[in-house]
N, C-alpha and C positions, 0 to 999 in steps of 0.2 A: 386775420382779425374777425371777432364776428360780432363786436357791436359797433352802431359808429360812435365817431370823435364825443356829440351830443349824449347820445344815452354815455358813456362813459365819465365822461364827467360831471351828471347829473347823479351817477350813484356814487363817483368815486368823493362828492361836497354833501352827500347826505348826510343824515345824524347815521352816529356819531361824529364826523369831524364837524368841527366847528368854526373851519379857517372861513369859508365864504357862506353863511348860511342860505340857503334857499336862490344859491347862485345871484345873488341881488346885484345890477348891476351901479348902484347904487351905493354898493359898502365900498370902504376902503380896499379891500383885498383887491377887488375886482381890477385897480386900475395898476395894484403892485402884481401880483400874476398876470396880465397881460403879454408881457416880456415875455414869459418861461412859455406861455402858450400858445407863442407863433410855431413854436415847433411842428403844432400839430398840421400847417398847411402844407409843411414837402415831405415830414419823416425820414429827413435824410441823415447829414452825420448830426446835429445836434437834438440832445436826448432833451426829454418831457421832463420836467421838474417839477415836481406837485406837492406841498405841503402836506400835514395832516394834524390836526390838536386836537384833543381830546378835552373835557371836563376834568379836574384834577392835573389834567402833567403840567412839570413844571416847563416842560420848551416843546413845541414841535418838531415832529419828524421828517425825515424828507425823502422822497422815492426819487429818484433816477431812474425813468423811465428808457428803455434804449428799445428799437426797432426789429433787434432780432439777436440773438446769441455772439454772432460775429463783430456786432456793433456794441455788442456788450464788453467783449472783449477787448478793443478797440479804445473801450472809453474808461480802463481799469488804471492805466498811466494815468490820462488828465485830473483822473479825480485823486488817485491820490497827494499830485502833485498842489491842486487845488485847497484840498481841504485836512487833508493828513497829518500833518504836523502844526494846525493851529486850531480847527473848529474840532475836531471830533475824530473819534478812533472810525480805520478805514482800512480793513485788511484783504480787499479788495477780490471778497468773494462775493457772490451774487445772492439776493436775500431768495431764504425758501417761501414762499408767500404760502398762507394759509388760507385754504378755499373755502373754510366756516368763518373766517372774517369776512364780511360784505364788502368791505374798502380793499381790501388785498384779494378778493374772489375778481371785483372788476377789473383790476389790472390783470389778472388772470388770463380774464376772459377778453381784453382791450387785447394785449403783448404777450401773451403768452408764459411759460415758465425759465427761467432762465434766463428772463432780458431787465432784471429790474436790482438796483442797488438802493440798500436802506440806510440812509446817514439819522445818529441818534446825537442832537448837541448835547452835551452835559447838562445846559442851561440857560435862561433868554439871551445873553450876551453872548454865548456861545451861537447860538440861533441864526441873529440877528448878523454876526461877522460872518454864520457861512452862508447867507443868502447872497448877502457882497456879493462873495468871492465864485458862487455861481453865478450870480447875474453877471460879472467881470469874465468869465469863462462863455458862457452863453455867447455875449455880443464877442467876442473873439475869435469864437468858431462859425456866428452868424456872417464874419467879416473873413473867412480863407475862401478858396476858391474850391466848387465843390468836389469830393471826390467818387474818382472810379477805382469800387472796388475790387473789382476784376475786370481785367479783358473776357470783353465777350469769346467763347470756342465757337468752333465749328461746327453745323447742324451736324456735319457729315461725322464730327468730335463726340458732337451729344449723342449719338443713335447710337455710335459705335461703344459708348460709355455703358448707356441703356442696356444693351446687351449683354455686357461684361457684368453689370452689377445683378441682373435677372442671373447671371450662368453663377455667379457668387454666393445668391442667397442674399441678395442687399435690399430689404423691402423695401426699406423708407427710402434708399439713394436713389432705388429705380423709380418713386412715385416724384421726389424732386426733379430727376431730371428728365422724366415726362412734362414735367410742370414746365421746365425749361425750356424745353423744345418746342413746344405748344407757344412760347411767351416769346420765342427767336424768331418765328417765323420761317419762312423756305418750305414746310410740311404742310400737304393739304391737313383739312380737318378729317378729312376722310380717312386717312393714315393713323390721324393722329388717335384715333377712334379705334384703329384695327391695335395701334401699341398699347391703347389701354384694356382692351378686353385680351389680349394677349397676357399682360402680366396680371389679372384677373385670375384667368385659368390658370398661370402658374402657380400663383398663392394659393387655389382652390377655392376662391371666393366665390362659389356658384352664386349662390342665392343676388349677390349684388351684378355677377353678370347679366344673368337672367333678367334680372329686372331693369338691367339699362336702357333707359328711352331709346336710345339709338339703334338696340339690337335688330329693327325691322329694315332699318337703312342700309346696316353692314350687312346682313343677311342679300339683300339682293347688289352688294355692292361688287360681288365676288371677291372676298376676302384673300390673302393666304391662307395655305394650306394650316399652319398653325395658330391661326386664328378658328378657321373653320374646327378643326379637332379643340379646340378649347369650346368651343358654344357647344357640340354635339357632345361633348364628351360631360360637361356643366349640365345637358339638360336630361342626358341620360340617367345619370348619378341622382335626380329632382325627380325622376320618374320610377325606378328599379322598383320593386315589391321584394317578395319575399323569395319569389323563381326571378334571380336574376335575368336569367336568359331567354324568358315568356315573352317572343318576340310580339305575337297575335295582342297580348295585352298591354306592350308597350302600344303596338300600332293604335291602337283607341285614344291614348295620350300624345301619341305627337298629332293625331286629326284635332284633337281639340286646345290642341296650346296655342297661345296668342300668335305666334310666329312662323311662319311656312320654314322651318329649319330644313326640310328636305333639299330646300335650291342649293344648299351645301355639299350635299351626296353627288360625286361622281367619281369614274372609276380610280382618281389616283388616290380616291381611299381607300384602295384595298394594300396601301404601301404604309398605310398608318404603324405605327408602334405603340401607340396608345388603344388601351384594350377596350377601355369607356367608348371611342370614339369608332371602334371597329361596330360595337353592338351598337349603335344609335344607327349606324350606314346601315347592319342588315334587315332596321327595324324600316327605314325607307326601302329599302330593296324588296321587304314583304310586302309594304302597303301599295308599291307600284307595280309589283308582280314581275319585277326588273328579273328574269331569271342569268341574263350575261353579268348583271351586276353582282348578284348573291354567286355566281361562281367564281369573280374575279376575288371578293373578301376570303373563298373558303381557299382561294392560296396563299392567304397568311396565317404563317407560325406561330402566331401568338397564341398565348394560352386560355382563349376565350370559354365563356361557359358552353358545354355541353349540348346543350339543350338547344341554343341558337344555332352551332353549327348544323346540327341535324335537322331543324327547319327550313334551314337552306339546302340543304341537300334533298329535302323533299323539293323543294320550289326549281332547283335546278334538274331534278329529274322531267321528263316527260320531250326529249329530243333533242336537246342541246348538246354539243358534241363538246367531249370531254376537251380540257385546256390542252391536254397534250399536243390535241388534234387541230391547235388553232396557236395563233401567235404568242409568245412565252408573256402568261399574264401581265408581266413587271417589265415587258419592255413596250409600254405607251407611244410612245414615238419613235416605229419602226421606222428604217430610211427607205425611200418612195422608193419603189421601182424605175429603173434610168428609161427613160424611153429610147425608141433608137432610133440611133442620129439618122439625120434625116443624111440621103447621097446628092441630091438633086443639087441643080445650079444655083440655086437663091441662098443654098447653106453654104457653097463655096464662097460665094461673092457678097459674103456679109456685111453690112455699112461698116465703113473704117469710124467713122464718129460712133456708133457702136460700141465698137469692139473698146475704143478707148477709154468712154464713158464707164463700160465695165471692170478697167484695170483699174481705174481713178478710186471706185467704191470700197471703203476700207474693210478688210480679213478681218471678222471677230475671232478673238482668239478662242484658241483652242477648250474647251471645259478640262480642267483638269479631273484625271482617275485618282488619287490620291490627296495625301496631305506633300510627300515629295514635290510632286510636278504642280500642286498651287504654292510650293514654297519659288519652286523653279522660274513658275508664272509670275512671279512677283519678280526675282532677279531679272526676268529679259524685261519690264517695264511693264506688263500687260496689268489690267485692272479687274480682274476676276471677281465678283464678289460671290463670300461663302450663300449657301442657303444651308437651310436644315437637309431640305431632299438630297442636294448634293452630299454635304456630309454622312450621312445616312450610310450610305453606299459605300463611304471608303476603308478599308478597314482603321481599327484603331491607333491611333499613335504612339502607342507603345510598342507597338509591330514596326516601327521603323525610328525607337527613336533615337538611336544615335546618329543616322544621314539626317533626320530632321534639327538635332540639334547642332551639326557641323553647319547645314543649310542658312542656319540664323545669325552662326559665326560669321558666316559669309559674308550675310550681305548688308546694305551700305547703310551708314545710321540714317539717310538721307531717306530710307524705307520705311522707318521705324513706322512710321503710322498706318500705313498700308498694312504691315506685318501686323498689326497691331488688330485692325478689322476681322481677325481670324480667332481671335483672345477668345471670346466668350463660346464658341465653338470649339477651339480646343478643349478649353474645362470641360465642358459639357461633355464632349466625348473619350472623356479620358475613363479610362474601363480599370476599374480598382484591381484587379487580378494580375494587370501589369501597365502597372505606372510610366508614364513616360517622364521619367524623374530627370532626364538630361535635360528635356526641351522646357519641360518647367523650368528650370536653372537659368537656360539662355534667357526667356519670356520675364525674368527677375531683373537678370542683371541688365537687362533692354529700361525696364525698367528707372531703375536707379539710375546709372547711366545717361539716358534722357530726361532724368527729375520727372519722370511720372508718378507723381505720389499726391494727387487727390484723394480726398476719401471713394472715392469707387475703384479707385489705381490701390486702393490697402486692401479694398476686398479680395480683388483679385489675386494681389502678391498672396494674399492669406492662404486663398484656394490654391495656388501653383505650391505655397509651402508645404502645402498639405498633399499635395502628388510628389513631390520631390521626398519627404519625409516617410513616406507611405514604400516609395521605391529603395527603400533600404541602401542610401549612399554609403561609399565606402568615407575610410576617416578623414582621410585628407580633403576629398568631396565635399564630405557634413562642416567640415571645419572652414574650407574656403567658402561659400557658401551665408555661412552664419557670420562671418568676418568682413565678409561685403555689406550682409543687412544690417552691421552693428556697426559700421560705418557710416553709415548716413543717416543715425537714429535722429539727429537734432533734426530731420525732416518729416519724419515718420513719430515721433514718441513725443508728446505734447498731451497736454490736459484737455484740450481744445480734441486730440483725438486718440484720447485716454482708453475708450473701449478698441478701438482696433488694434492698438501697441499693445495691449493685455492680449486680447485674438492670437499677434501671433508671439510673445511670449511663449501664454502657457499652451501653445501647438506645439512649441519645442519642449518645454517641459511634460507633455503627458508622452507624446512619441517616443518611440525607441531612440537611444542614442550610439553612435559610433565612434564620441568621444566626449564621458561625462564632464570633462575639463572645457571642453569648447562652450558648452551647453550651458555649465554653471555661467562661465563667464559673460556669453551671449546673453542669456537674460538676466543677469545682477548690470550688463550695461545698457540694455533696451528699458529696465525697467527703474533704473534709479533718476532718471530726470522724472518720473511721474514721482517715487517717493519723497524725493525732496520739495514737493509740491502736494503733497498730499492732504493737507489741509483744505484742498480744493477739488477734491474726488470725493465722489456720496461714498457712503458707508459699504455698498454693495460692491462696486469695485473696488473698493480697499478691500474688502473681503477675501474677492478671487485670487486679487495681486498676495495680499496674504499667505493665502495658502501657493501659492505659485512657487513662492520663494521659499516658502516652508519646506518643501517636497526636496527642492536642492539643498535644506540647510545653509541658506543666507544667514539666518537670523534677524532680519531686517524686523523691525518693530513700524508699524503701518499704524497705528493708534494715532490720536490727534487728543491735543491737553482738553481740557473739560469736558464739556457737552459737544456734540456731534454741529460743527456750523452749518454742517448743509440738512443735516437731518429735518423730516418736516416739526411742525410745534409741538409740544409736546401733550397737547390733548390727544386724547385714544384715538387711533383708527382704525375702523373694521377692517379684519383680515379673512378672506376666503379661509374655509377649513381645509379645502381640497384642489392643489396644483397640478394640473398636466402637463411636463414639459417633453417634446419633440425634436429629436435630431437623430441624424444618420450619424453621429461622430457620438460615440457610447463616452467618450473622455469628457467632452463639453457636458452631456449628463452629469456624470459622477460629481463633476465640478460645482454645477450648479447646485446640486439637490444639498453637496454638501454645506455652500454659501446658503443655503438657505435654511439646515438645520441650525444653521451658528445664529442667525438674523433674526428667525421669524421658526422656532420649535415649536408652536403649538400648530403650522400647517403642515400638512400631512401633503406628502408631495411622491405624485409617482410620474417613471420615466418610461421612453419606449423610443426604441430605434430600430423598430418593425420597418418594413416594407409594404408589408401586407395587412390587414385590418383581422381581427378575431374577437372572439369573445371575451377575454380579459380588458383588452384595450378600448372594447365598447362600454366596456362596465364602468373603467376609470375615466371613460370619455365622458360620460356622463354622469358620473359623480362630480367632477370637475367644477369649481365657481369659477377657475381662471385655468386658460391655456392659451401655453406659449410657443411659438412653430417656428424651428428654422429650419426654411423651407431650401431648397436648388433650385437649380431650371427642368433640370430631369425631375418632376414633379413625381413621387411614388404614391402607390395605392393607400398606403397607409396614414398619409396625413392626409388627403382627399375624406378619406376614411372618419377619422376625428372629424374635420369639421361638417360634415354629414349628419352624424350622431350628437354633437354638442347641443348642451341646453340653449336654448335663443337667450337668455339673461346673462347667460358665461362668458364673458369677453373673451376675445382673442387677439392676442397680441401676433406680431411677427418680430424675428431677431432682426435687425439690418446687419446680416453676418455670420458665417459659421461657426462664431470662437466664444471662445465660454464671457466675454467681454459685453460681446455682443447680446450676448442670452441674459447677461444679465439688466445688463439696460432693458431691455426688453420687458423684463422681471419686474422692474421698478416701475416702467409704466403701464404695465397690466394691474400692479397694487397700487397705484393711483387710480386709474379707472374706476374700480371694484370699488375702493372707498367712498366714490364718489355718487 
């Protein structure tokens, strides 16, 4: 909320409405609203009830106020139950509030979009029975006991979520359950600072990392390693010129930047994979004349500019003895040399309390070499946890995925969650060239199975569908498979999580299939609990869903009788002339640009599912009023790239999600923005 209780209800009694003038405590109203207005000291399950009359109408109208989308939800039975068949029509969708009305901009701006219901009586006697009948409801729910609407998870639940929803592409999931984690408690601040400049750099959000007050704190706090490459790699990208690789004139800008970013540079960034993050190192390695440093970067294979490597090979010339001749750059923590044992009598005659004090001290396990032996690691009880560095290292899991996915068969549901800690690092390192489409499969049906189906548990199913989909299953495979997911839809496919049940629909629909019959059927039953509820889906997902079902020849009709209920008021709204949308998935493209030729033809909309940034894409970057990014965790050069180059007045939205559901929600709140 970002006004308080006072300013809001001092705009929401101004003229025009005329129920309490000038908040006089003095009028009649004052001591009838009172009731509806204790809401405002917990905000818990009982919603805000607010009047509104006008000059001329014959009855006023009433908002229901509700706390937040889920409490909206929540309170769709009471009311109809309340007022639906005596005071007033009540077809229990939530009002579109118009933000050129002043009375409905400050609910707006009070709760948000999507927390408020508008009852209209026919007329004062109509009015008058449904204030009853909510003041009778009000003291009802003032009088149950209060509720918990979820069991609190586990920090150790939320971080491990975090991650998953980051490896997904979930912007908004991952900014909420930072927010959570942060509000749970168990995480220093200090942490909680290193996970938010983390998913920062992953969105590419330089300009607001940069300028984070904290960045001077985290900076000598010795970060992780993927924090550190998200600041150096955010401040390089704020720096570059026209010679990317002009280390000399880099070096003049990082002397004069607010922040000593250098105390980040040391040698296990020459392991980095990120290319921004290699050149920011060897722009520190020039300024300190580090020459073991500059030779340790020039043994990474990345594909760095030019110009920078040769700089460093000037700086490492002049005595230093080439890497061959010294210990293998990338192995930082060589094992000591054993000293030798000593012969004498004090070594024989060791203190027994000694010796036994040593056996007592518990073995850390083993580090596993692979994804096998940290699956392995998990079956004998040990508690490993992944890092990036470690994964790095192992090769891909497609390279082993049939032991990986017997390995999951294995082991005991009782693991599930441990198993689980590995999730967002498995996406992350799944290599498109070859899929590890079995372990995806197991990681689903673990899934389902253990009722993991939050919305950051959809992301993920989406992204594992989308590797399983990708690995070209045989038929039987694609059919069982889709037979499990269309099984548990009444968990998964809801209005309440309308975009991600379209996500992965139309995943299945754009993907290759290996049995069009499975596929029809799969999504005519994934997506008919949303049709038969459509009345309560905006225009833009009805759109996708639309066409989803089109491409199978459903024939499903997705229209709703009259005027659009959710659609905004029907006064004009500025529309950008020019849309950027962003994804690695060319089908979530196609999808979109087409939802939006049907919606909204007069915006001229281009796509790109580059990797790499060029001259085309800078040209549309910057034509752009509005861009839209669905982003990964493997963060590519090319959306780094856009938001680089984007006008500062051009908003940017993010998808919370890979799938064209998601892109489009996304969609909708970027042309609210821009309207705005």
């Amino acid at each position: 909320m970002t006004v308080s209780d006072d300013q809001f209800l001092e705009t929401f009694f101004a003229a025009p409405n005329n129920v309490w003038p000038n908040r006089d405590a003095l009028h009649p109203s004052a001591a009838y609203l009172k009731r509806f207005l204790r809401a405002l000291a917990q905000k818990g399950e009982v919603p805000l009830v607010l009047p509104r009359k006008e000059a001329g109408w014959p009855a006023a109208e009433v908002y229901v106020v509700c706390w937040s989308r889920s409490h909206a939800g929540r309170m769709r039975g009471l009311l109809n139950a309340w007022v639906e068949h005596n005071w007033c029509d009540f077809d229990g969708r939530v009002a579109q509030l118009c933000k050129d009305d002043p009375i409905e901009a400050s609910i707006l701006s009070f709760a948000g979009s999507g927390t408020t219901y508008r009852l209209r009586p026919p007329n004062p006697g109509a009015h008058q029975g449904l204030f009853r009948a909510l003041g009778r409801m009000i003291n009802a729910m003032e009088q149950r006991p209060s509720r918990v609407t979820q069991l609190p998870r586990p920090v150790g639940r939320l971080l491990r979520d975090f991650e998953t929803s980051l490896a997904s592409g979930q912007a908004l999931t991952s900014l909420e359950l930072l927010k959570t984690i942060e509000q749970s408690g168990g995480v220093s601040h200090e942490n909680i600072a290193f996970l938010r400049l983390r998913r920062l750099g992953l969105l590419g959000a330089d300009q607001e990392l940069l300028n984070s007050q904290l960045l001077g704190t985290i900076v000598s706090a010795e970060p992780p390693r993927l924090v550190r490459e998200a600041i150096l790699g955010a401040w390089y990208r704020s720096e570059r010129g026209d010679v990317p690789g002009d280390l000399q004139s880099l070096g003049d800008g990082l002397r004069s930047f607010g922040v000593d970013i250098a105390l980040l540079v040391d040698e296990t960034l020459a392991h980095t994979t990120e290319v921004d993050a290699w050149v920011a190192s060897a722009v520190v390695a020039m300024v300190r004349g580090d020459a073991e440093l500059a030779d340790r970067l020039l043994g990474s294979e990345l594909a760095v500019p030019a110009e920078a490597r040769q700089q460093l090979e000037v700086l490492v010339q002049g005595g230093l003895a080439p890497a061959t001749e010294r210990e293998d750059l990338f192995d930082l923590d060589p094992e000591p040399e054993l000293e030798p044992e000593s012969v004498g009598d004090g070594a024989q005659n060791a203190d027994v309390d000694d010796e036994a004090e040593m056996e007592a001290l518990p073995v850390a396990p083993a580090v596993p070499a692979s994804w096998t032996e940290w699956l392995a690691s998990i079956a004998d009880g040990d508690d490993v946890p992944l890092s990036v560095e470690l994964v790095e290292r192992w090769a891909p899991p497609g390279e082993s995925d049939a032991q990986l996915a017997m390995a999951i068969q294995e082991l005991h549901v009782s693991l599930t969650e441990r198993l689980f800690t590995g999730l967002g690092a498995f996406i992350d390192a799944d290599d498109p060239s070859k899929p590890a489409r079995r372990t995806a499969t197991e990681f689903i049906l673990r899934h389902l199975l253990e009722d993991h189906l939050t919305p950051s548990d959809l992301g993920a199913i989406t992204a594992l569908l989308a590797i399983f989909l990708r690995g070209a299953p045989d038929a039987s495979a694609y059919e069982q498979l889709l037979q499990d997911l269309a099984g548990f839809k009444g968990r998964w496919s809801s209005v309440d999580t309308a975009a991600a049940a379209i996500d992965i629909a139309d995943l299945v629909v754009c993907a290759p299939a290996a049995s069009n019959e499975a596929r029809r059927g799969f999504v005519a039953s994934a997506l008919e609990p949303l049709h038969s509820l459509r009345h309560r889906l905006s225009e833009s997902l009805r759109t996708v869903a639309a066409l989803a079902t089109a491409d199978l020849e459903l024939g499903w009709d997705w229209t709703v009788r009259g005027a659009d209920p959710l659609a905004a008021d029907n006064s004009p709204r500025v529309l950008p002339k020019s849309i950027l949308l962003y994804s690695l998935d060319s089908g979530v493209l196609a999808r979109a640009k087409s939802a939006l030729a049907i919606l909204h033809p007069s915006i001229t909309v281009h796509v790109s599912d580059a990797k790499v940034g060029g001259d085309a894409l800078r040209t549309h970057t910057r034509n752009a009023e509005l861009i839209v990014l669905a982003t990964r965790k493997a963060t590519h050069a090319a959306s780094l790239f856009i938001q680089a180059n984007a006008r500062e007045e051009s908003p940017i939205r993010y998808a919370d999600g890979s799938g064209s559901g998601s892109m489009m929600r996304a969609i909708e709140d970027g042309l609210q923005a821009f309207s705005s």
